[in-house]
C-alpha positions in Angstrom: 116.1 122.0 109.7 112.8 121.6 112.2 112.5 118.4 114.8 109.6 117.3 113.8 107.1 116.3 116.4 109.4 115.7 119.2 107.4 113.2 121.5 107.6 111.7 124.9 109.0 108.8 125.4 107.1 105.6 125.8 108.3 102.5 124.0 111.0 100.5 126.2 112.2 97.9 123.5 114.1 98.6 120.3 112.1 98.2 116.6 114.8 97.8 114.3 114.2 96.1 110.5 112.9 93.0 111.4 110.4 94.5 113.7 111.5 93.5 117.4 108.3 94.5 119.2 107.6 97.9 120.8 105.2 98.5 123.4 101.8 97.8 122.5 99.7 101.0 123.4 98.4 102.1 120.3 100.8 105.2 119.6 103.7 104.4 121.4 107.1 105.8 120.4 110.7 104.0 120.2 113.0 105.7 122.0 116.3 104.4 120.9 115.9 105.2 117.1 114.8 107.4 115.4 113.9 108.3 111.6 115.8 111.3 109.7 115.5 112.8 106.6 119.1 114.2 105.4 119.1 117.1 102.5 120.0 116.0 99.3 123.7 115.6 99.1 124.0 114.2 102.7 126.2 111.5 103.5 124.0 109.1 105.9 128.0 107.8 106.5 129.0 111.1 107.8 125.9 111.4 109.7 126.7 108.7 111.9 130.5 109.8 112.4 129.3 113.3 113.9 126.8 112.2 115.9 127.2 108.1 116.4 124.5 106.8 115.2 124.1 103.6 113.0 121.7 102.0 110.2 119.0 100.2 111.1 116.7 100.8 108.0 116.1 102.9 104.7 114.0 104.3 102.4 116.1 104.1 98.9 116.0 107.4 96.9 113.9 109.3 99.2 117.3 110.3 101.6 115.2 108.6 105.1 116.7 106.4 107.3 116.1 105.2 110.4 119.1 105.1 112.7 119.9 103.8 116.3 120.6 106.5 118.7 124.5 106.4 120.7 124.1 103.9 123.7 123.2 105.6 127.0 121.4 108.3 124.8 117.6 108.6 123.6 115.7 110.1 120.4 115.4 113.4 122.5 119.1 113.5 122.8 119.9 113.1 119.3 116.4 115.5 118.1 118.7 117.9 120.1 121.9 117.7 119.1 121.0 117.9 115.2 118.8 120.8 115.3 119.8 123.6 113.0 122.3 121.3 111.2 121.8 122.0 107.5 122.2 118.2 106.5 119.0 117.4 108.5 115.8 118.1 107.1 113.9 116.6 109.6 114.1 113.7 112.1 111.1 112.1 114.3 110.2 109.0 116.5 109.3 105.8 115.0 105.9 105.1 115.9 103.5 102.1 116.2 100.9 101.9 113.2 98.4 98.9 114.1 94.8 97.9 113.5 92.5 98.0 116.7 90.1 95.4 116.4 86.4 96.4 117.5 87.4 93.6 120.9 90.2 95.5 121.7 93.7 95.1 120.5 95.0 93.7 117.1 93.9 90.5 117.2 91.9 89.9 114.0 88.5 87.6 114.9 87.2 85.8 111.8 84.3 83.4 111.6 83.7 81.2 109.1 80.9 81.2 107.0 79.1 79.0 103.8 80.9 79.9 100.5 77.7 81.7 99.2 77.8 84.5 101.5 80.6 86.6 99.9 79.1 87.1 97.4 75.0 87.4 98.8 76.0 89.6 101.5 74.3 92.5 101.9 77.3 94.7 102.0 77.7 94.5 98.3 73.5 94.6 98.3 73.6 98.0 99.8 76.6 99.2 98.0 75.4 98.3 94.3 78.5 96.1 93.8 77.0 94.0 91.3 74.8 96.6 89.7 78.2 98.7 89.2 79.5 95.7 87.7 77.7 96.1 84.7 79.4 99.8 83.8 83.1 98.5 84.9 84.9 95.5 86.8 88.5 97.4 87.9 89.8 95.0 84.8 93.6 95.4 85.4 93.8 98.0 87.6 96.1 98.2 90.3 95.3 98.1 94.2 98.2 98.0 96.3 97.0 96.3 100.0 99.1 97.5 102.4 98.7 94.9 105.3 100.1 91.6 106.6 100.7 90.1 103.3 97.9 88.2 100.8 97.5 84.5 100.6 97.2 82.8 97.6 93.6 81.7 98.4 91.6 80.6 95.0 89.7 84.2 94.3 93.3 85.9 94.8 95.7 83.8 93.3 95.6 84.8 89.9 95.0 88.8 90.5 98.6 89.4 92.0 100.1 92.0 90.0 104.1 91.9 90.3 106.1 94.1 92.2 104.9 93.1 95.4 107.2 93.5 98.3 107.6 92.8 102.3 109.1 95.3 103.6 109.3 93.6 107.4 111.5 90.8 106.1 112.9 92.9 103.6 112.2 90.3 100.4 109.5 89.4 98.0 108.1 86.8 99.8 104.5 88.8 100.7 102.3 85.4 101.8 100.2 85.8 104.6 101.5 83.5 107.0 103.0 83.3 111.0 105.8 82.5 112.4 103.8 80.4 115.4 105.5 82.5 117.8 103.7 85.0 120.3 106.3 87.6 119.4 105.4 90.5 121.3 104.4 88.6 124.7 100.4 89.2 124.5 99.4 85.7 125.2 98.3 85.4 121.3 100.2 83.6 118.6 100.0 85.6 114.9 96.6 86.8 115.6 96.8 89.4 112.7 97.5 86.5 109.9 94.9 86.9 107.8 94.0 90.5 107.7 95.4 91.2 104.7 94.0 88.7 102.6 90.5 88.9 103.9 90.8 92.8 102.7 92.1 91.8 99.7 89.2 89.7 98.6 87.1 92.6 99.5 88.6 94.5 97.0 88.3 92.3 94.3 84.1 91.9 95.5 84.2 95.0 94.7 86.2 95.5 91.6 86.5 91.6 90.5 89.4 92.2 87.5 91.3 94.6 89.4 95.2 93.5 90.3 96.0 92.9 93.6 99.5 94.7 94.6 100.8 92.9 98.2 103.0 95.0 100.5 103.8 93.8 103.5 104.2 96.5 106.3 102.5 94.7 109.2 103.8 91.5 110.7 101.8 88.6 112.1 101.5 90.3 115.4 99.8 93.2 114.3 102.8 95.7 114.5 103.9 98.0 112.2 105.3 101.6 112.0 105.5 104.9 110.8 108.5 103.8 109.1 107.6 100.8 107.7 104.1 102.3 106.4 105.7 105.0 104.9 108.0 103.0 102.8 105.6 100.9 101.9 103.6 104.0 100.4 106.3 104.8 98.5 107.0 101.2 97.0 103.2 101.1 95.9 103.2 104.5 94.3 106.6 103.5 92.4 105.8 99.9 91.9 102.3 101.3 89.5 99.4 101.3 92.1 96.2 103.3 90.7 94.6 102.9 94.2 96.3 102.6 97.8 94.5 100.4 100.8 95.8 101.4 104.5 93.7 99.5 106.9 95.8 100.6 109.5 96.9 103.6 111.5 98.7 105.6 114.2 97.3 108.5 116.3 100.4 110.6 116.6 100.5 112.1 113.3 104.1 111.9 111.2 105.2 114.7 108.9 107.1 111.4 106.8 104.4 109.8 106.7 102.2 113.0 105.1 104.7 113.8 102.9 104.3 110.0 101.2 100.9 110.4 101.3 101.2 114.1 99.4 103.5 112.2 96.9 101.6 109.0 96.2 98.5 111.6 95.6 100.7 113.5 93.1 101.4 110.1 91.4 98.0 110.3 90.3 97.2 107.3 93.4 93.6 107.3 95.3 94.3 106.7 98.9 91.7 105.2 101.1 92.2 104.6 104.3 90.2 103.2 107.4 89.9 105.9 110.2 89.6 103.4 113.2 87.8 101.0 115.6 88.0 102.9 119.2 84.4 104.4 118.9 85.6 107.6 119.1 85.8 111.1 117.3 89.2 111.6 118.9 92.2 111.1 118.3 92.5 110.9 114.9 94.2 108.5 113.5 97.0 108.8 110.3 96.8 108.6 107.4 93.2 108.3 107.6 93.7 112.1 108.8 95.6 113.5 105.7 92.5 114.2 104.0 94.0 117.6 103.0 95.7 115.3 100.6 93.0 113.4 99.6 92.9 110.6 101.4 89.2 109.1 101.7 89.0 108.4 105.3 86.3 105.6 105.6 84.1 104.7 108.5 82.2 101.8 109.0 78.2 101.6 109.0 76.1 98.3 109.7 73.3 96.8 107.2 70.4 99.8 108.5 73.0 102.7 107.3 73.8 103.3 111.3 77.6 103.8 112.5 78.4 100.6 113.7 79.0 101.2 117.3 83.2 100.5 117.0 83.6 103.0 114.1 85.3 106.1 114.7 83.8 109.2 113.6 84.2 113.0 112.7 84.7 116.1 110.5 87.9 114.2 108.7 85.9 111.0 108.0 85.1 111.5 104.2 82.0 108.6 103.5 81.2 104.8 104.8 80.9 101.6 103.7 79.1 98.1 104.8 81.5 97.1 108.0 79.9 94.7 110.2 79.8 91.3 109.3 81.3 91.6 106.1 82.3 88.3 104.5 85.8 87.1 102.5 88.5 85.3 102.2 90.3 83.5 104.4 94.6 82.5 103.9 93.4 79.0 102.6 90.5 78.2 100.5 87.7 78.5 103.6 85.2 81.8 103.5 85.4 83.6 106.9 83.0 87.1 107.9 84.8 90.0 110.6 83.7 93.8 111.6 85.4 97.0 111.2 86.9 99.8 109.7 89.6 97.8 108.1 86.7 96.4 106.1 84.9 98.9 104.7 88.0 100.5 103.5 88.4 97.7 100.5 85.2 98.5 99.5 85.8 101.7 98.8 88.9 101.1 97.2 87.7 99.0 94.8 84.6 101.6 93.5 87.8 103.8 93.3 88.8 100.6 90.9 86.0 100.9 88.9 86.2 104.2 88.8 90.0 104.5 87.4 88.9 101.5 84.6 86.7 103.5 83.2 88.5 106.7 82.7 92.3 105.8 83.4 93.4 109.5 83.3 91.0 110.8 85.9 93.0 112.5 88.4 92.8 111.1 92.2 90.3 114.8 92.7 88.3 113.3 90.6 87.5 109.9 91.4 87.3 111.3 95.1 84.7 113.6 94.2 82.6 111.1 92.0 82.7 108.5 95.4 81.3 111.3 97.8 78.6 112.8 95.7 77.0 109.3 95.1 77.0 108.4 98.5 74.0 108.1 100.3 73.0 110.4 102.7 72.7 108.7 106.3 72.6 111.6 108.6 69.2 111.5 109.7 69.7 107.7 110.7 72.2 108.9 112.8 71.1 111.0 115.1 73.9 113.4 116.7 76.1 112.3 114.6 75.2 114.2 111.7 77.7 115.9 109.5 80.2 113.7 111.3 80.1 110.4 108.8 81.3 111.7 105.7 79.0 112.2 102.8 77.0 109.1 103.6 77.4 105.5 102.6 79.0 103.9 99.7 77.1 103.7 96.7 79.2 102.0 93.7 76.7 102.5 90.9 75.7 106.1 90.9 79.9 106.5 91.2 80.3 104.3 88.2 77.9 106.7 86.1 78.6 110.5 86.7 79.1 111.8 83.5 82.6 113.7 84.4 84.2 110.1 84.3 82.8 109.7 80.6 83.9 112.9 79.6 87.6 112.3 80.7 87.8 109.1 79.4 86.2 111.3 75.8 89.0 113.3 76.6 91.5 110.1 76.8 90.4 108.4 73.2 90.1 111.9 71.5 94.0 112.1 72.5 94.7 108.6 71.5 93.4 109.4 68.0 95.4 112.3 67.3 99.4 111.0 67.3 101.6 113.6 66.4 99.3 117.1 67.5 98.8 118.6 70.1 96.1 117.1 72.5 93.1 119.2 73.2 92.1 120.9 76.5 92.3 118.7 79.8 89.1 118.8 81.5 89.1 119.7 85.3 90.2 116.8 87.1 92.0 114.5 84.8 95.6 113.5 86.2 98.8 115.3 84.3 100.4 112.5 84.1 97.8 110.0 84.2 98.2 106.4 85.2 98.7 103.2 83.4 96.8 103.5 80.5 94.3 100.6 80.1 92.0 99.2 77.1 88.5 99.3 77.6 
C-alpha cells in the first residue's frame, strides 16, 4: 500500500455526499475525509472499526470510498496510520474540481443572443461542422456530459439517452437547475446553472443525432471533486458512453482519478477534456493532463486561429477548437453565447461523435489520431507559442474523411457478414471490444 499524494491541508469545511462546500481556491483539499481504495476482499466495515472512520460516500464495485476521519484527527493522521496495511491500496485527499471562468471564478457569464447564431456562428464555419455533416451526424452515439446537469431545452430534449445519473444528489434527477441559495458564501446564487446544458448543445452542433448522456458531478455552485468526477467517469463508461466531456478540472493531480480515466479509455471511451481558463502553461490541470491515456486536452482559440487570451496552454494540450463567443443553449428555450475552454471541448467531442458513427469499432487511438492529423496548423499565428497548442485547430471534415476510419468500418461489415467463422485480421486501431454497434 502507497499514500498517494499526501497534500497539505487547506480546506476548513467538511464535503461530504451532498457537497457541503470546501474552500474555494481552485485546488484546495478537505481535510477531514479522505478517499481510500481497499484491496479486494476488504471489509470497508472493518476498516472503520480499526481505525474509526465512517462512510460518507462510495464508488459501487470499484472498492473506493470516501470516509470521515476520527474527530480531533485530520487526513494526514489517518494517511499515516494506514500506511503499509495490506487492506489499503491507496488513500488521498478529496479535492475541488471546478471550472474557472475566463472573469475569474466559477461563475458562468452567458449572453443572450438571436436564435440564428447557433447555428451561423463561425465556430462551426471554421471547424467544417456542417461540411462534416454530410459524411456523418453522430446518429445515436453516445456523449456522456459530465457537468451540472442538462435542461431539457427544445434542441436537447429528445437526444437524452437513458442511464443518466446525479451523483451530487445521489438520484436520477440530472436537470440543470438551483437551489436559489448562495451555498458556498461567494455573494453569487447558482451561478454555474447552466453550464452543462450550454455544452451539451455544443455537442449536438457538432454531431446533431448524437445522444446526450447527463451526469451530474458539479452542483449549482460550481463545486465538485475528485471524488465525485471520478465516479461519474465510471458511471459513463458503464452506463454505454462512446465519448466522455469533462469541462472541468483540478490542478493537484489524483492517482483515482487517472486510474478512471485509464479504465474508461480501455472501455473503448474518447475522453476530451478542457485544459483551463487561467492563461497559463502551469499548472496543469486533471484530467485534461492524463494524456498518456488519451485524453484530448483541448484549448481554446478565437475566430483568427489565435489562443484566446484566457486559454491555457502547453506540451499536454493535444489541439483547439472555436472558444470565444461561441453560441448555445440556454436551460429554457432562449439562445445564450459564453468564452472558454469549457466550450471548445464539446466541439471536439462531438467530431469524436462523428467519428465513432462512422466506424463504431474504431478504437479511442484511433479516433484521437484521425482528430489531430486534420487539425489545422496555427503555430505560426501564434507566435511563441508554437508547439504549445496541440496539433492546431479543429477541423471536423478532413477527420470525418481519413481513410483508416473507412477501412475499420470495412473491417466491421466484412465481420458482420461472416456469422459463424472466424473474423479476419483487426486493422491497427480498431477497439477489442468495440462499442455499441450502430447501423449506418
Amino acid at each position: 500500500m502507497s499514500a498517494l499524494y499526501p497534500r497539505r491541508m487547506l480546506a476548513a469545511a467538511c464535503l461530504v455526499a451532498a457537497l457541503v462546500p470546501i474552500a474555494r481556491a481552485d485546488g484546495d483539499c478537505e481535510d477531514q475525509s479522505a478517499i481510500v481504495q481497499l484491496a479486494p476482499g476488504a471489509s470497508v466495515v472493518g476498516f472503520h472499526a480499526q481505525y474509526g472512520t465512517s462512510s460518507l460516500d462510495e464508488i459501487p464495485g470499484r472498492g473506493i470510498h470516501l470516509v470521515s476521519v476520527p474527530e480531533g484527527t485530520n487526513y494526514g493522521d489517518l494517511a499515516q496510520a494506514v500506511a503499509g496495511d495490506p487492506q489499503v491500496q491507496g488513500i488521498e485527499q478529496n479535492c475541488l474540481v471546478s471550472d474557472e471562468s475566463p472573469e475569474g471564478g466559477t461563475r458562468s457569464f452567458f449572453f443572450n443572443v438571436a436564435p440564428g447564431t447557433f447555428e451561423a456562428q463561425p465556430a462551426a464555419s471554421l471547424a467544417q461542422l456542417d461540411t462534416a455533416g454530410a459524411y456523418s451526424r453522430g446518429r445515436g452515439v453516445v456523449v456522456a456530459v459530465l457537468d451540472t446537469g442538462v435542461a431539457p431545452h427544445p434542441l436537447i430534449a429528445s437526444q437524452i439517452a437513458p442511464g443518466g445519473f446525479n451523483l451530487v444528489g445521489k438520484n436520477s434527477d440530472t436537470s440543470d437547475v438551483g437551489d436559489g441559495l448562495d451555498n458556498d458564501g461567494d455573494g453569487l446564487i447558482d451561478e454555474m446553472v447552466g453550464h452543462g446544458t450550454f455544452i451539451a448543445g455544443l455537442v449536438l452542433r457538432a454531431a446533431p443525432q448524437a445522444r446526450i448522456l447527463p451526469v451530474r458531478v458539479m452542483n449549482d455552485e460550481g463545486i465538485s471533486s475528485t471524488f465525485l468526477l471520478t465516479a461519474g467517469i465510471y458511471h459513463a463508461a458503464n452506463a454505454g458512453a462512446s465519448i466522455l466531456n469533462i469541462s472541468m478540472g483540478t490542478t493537484q493531480p489524483s492517482a483515482l482519478l487517472e486510474n478512471a480515466v485509464e479504465f474508461a479509455a480501455g472501455r473503448g471511451c474518447v475522453v476530451v477534456a478542457s485544459v483551463g481558463n487561467e492563461g497559463n502553461a502551469t499548472p496543469i490541470r486533471y484530467p485534461a493532463g492524463y494524456v498518456q491515456h488519451g485524453v484530448l486536452a483541448v484549448a481554446a482559440t478565437t475566430d483568427e486561429d489565435r489562443r484566446a487570451d484566457f486559454s491555457n496552454y502547453g506540451p499536454h494540450v493535444s489541439l483547439c477548437a472555436p472558444g470565444v463567443d461561441v453560441a448555445s443553449a440556454d436551460t429554457v428555450s432562449a439562445w445564450v453565447a459564453a468564452s472558454g475552454t469549457s466550450y471548445s471541448a464539446p466541439l471536439v467531442a462531438g467530431t469524436a461523435a462523428l467519428l465513432r458513427r462512422i466506424a463504431p469499432h474504431a478504437g479511442p487511438a484511433l479516433i484521437r489520431s484521425a482528430l489531430l492529423d486534420a487539425c489545422d496548423p496555427i503555430d505560426a499565428l501564434n507566435p511563441g507559442y508554437e508547439g504549445q497548442l496541440g496539433r492546431g485547430r479543429l477541423n471536423a471534415v478532413r477527420a470525418v474523411r481519413d481513410p483508416r476510419l473507412t477501412q475499420a468500418l470495412s473491417w466491421d461489415r466484412r465481420s458482420a457478414l461472416r456469422p459463424g467463422s472466424p473474423p479476419p485480421a483487426r486493422p491497427a486501431g480498431l477497439s477489442p471490444a468495440g462499442t455499441q454497434r450502430l447501423a449506418r
